[in-house]
LODOVEX-371997 format. One record per residue (C-alpha): x, y, z; chain. Coordinates in nm, 2 decimals. Example, Ala and Ser with C-alpha at 12.3 -4.5 7.8 and 13.67 -1.06 7.14 Angstrom:
BEGIN
<node><px>1.23</px><py>-0.45</py><pz>0.78</pz><c>A</c></node>
<node><px>1.37</px><py>-0.11</py><pz>0.71</pz><c>A</c></node>
***
This chain:
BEGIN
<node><px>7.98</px><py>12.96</py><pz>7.85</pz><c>A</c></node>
<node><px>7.73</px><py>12.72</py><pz>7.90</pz><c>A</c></node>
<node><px>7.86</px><py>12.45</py><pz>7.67</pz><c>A</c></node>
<node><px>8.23</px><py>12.54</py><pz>7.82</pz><c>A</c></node>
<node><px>8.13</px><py>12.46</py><pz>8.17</pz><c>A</c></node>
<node><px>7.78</px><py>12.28</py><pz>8.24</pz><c>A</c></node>
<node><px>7.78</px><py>12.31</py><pz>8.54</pz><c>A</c></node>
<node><px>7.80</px><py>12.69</py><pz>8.59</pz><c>A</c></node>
<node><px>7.53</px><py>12.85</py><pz>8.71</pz><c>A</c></node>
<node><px>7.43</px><py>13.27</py><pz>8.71</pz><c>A</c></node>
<node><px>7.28</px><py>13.46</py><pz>8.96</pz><c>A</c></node>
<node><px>7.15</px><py>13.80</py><pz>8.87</pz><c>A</c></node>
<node><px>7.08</px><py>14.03</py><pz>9.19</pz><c>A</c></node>
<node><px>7.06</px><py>14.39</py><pz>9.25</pz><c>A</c></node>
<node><px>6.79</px><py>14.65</py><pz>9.22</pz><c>A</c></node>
<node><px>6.59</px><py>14.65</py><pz>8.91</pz><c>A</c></node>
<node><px>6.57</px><py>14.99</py><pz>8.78</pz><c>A</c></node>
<node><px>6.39</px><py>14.93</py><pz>8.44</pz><c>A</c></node>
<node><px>6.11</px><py>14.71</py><pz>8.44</pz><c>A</c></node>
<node><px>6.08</px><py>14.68</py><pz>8.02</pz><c>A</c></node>
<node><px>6.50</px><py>14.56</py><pz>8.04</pz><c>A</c></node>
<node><px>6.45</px><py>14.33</py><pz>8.35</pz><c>A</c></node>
<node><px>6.11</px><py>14.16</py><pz>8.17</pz><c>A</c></node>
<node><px>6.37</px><py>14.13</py><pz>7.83</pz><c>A</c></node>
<node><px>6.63</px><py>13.90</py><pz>8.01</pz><c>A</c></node>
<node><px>6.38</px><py>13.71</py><pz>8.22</pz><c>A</c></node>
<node><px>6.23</px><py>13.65</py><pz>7.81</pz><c>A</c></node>
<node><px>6.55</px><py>13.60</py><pz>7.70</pz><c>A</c></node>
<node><px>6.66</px><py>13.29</py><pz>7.97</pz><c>A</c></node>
<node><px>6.41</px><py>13.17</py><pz>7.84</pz><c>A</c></node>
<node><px>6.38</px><py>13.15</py><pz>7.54</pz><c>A</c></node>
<node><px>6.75</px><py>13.04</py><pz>7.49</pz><c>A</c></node>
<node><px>6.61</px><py>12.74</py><pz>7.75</pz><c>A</c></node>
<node><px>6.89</px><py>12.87</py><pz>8.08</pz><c>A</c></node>
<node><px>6.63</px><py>12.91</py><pz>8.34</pz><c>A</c></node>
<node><px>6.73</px><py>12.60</py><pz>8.51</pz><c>A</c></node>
<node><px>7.09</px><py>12.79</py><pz>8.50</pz><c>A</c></node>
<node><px>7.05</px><py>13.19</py><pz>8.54</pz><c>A</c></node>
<node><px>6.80</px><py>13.29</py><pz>8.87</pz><c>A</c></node>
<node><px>6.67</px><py>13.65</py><pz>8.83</pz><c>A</c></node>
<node><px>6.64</px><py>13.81</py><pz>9.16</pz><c>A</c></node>
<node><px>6.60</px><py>14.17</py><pz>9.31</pz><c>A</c></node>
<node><px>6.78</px><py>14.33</py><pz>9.57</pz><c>A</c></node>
<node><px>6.97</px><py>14.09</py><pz>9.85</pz><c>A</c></node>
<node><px>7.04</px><py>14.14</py><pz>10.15</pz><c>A</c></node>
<node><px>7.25</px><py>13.84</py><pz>10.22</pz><c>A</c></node>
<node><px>7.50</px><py>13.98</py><pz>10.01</pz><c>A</c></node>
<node><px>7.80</px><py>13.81</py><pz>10.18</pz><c>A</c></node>
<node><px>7.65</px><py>13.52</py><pz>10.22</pz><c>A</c></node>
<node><px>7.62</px><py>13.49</py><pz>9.80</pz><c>A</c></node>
<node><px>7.96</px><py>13.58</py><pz>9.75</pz><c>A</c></node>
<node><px>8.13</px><py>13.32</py><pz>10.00</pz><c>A</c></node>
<node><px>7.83</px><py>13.09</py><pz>9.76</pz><c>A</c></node>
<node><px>7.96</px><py>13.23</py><pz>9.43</pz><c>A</c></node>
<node><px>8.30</px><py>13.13</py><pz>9.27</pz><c>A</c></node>
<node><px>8.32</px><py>13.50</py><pz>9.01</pz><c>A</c></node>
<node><px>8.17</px><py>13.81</py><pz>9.03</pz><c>A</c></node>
<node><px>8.07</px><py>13.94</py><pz>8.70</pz><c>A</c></node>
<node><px>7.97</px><py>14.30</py><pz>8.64</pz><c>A</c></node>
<node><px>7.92</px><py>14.41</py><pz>8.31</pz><c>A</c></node>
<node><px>7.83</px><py>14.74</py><pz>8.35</pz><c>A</c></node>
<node><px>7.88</px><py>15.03</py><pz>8.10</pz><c>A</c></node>
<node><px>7.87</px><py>15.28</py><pz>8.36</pz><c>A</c></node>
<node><px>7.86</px><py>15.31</py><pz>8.73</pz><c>A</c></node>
<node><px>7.93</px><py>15.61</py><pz>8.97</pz><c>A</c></node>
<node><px>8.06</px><py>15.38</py><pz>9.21</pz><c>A</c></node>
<node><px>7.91</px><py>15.01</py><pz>9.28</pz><c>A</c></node>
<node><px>7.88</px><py>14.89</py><pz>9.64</pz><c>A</c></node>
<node><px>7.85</px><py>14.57</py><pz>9.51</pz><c>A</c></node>
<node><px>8.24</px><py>14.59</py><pz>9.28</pz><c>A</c></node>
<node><px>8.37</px><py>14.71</py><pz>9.64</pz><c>A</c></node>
<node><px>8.23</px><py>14.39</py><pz>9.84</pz><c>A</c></node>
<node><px>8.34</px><py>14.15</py><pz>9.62</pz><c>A</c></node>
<node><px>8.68</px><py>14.31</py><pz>9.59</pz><c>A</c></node>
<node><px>8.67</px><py>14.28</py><pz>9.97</pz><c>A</c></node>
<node><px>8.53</px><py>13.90</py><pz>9.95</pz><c>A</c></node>
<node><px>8.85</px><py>13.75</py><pz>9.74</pz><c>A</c></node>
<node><px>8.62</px><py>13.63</py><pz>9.47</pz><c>A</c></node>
<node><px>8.79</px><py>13.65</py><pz>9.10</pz><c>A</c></node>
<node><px>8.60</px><py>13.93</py><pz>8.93</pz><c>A</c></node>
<node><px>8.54</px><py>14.03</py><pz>8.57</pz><c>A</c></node>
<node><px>8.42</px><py>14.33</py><pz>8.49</pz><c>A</c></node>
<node><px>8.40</px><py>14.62</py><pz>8.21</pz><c>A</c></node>
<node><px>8.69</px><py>14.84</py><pz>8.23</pz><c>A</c></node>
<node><px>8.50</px><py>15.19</py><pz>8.32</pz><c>A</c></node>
<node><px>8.67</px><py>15.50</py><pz>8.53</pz><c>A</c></node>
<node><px>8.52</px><py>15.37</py><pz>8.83</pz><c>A</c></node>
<node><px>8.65</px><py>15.04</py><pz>8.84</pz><c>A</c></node>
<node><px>9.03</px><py>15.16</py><pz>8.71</pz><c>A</c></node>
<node><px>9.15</px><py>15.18</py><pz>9.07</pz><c>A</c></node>
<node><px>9.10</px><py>14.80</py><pz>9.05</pz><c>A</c></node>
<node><px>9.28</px><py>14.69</py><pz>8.74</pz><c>A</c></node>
<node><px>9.60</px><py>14.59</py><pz>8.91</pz><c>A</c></node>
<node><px>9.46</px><py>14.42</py><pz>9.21</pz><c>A</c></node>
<node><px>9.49</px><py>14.03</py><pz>9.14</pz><c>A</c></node>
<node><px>9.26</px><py>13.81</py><pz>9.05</pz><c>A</c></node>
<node><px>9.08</px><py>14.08</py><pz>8.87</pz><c>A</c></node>
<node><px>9.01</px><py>14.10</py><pz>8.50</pz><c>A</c></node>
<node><px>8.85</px><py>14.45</py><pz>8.34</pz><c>A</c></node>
<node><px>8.82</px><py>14.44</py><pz>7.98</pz><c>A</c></node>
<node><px>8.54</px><py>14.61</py><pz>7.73</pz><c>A</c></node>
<node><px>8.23</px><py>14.35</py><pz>7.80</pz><c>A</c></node>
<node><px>8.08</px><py>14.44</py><pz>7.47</pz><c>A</c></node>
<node><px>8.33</px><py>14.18</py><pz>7.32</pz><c>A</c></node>
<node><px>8.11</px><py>13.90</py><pz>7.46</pz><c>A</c></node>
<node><px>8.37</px><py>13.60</py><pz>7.35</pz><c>A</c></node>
<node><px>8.64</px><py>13.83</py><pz>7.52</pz><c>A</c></node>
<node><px>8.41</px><py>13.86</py><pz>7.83</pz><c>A</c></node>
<node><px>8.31</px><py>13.47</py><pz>7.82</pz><c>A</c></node>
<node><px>8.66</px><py>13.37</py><pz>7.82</pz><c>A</c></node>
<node><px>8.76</px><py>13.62</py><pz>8.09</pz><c>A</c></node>
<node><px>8.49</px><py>13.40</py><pz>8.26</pz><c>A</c></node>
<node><px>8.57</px><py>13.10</py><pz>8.19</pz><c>A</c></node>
<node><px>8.99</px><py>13.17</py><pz>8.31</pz><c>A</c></node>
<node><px>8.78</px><py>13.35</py><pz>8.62</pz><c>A</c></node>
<node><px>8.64</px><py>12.97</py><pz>8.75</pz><c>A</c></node>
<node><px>8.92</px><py>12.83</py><pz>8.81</pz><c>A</c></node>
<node><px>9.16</px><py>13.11</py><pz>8.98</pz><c>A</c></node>
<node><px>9.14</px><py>13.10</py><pz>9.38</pz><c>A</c></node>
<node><px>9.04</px><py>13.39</py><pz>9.60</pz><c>A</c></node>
<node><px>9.26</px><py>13.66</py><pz>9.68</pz><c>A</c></node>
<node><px>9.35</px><py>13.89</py><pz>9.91</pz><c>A</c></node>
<node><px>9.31</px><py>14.29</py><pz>9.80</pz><c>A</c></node>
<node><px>9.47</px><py>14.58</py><pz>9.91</pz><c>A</c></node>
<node><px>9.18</px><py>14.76</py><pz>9.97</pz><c>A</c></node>
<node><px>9.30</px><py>15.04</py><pz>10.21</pz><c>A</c></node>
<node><px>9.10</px><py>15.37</py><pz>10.21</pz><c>A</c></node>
<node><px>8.76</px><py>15.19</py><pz>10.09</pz><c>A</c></node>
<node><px>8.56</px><py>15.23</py><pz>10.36</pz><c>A</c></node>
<node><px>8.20</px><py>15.32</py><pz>10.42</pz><c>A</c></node>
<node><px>8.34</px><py>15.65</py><pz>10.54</pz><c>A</c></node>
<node><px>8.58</px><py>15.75</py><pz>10.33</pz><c>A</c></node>
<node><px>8.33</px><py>15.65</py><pz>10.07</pz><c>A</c></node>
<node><px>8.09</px><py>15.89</py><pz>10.21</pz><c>A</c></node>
<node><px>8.31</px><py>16.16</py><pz>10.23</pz><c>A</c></node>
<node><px>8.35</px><py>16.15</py><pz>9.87</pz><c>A</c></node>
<node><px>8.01</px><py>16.18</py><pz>9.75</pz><c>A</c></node>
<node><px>8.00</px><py>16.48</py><pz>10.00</pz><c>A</c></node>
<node><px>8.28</px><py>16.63</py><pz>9.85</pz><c>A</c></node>
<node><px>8.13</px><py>16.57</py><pz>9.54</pz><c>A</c></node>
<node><px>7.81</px><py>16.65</py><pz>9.61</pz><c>A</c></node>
<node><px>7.99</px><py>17.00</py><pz>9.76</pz><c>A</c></node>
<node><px>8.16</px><py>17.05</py><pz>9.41</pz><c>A</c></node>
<node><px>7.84</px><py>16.99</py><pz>9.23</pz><c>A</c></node>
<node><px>7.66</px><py>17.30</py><pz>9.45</pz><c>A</c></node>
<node><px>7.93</px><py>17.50</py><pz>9.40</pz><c>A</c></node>
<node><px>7.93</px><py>17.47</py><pz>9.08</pz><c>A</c></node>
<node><px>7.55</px><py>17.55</py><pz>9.04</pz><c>A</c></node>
<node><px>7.54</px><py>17.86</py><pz>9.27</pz><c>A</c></node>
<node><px>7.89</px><py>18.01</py><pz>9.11</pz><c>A</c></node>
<node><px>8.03</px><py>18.00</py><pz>9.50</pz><c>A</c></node>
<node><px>8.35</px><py>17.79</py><pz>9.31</pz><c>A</c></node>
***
């Protein structure tokens, strides 16, 4: 990626959940010379603001219940490239978005690489909102219980 397009640039943000994994790609930038091109950072609260910034969301992900951070740059228009997971099925038609197994790394670099240069999009994104998100993690959450105290 880096010798495709010098001037990209990676921002990783989001809460850091393992300490020993976030100290191995800090070590890693490093020693492959990128940190004058990849900027580590926690949580964000600017979050819009760094997607109006950005030009692709990537999220390689092996699994996630359901990201915040997929839904707001689906919302944004930015190209996205991400793993094809269950949670991030719904997406797979929507344009401008590219899910694909990210453990092929040249398959995911490409994908990144074709990403840069498509324009944003509109997405139908109809019945994702913070509500009707909410209601299904209760009704989850209801099913889960249910399930645990034999009322189901």
């Amino acid at each position: 990626m880096a010798s495709a397009e010098p001037d990209a640039r990676l921002l990783l943000c989001g809460v850091i959940e393992n300490l020993e994994y976030h100290k191995a790609v800090v070590d890693r930038v490093a020693e492959l010379g990128l940190t004058d091109r990849v900027s580590i950072q926690g949580p964000q609260t600017n979050v819009a603001q760094i997607l109006r910034a950005s030009t692709v969301y990537a999220m390689p992900s092996s699994f996630e219940a359901h990201s915040v951070g997929f839904l707001e740059a689906l919302a944004s228009g930015i190209p996205v490239v991400a793993n094809a997971i269950p949670s991030f099925a719904f997406a797979d038609n929507f344009p401008s978005v590219q899910l694909l197994d990210t453990a092929d790394i040249d398959a995911y670099g490409r994908a990144l690489l074709a990403a840069l240069t498509q324009p944003r999009t509109t997405r139908p994104l109809n019945g994702f909102t913070l509500q009707t998100t909410a209601d299904r993690y209760l009704a989850i959450a209801r099913d889960v219980l249910n399930l645990r105290v034999g009322l189901g």
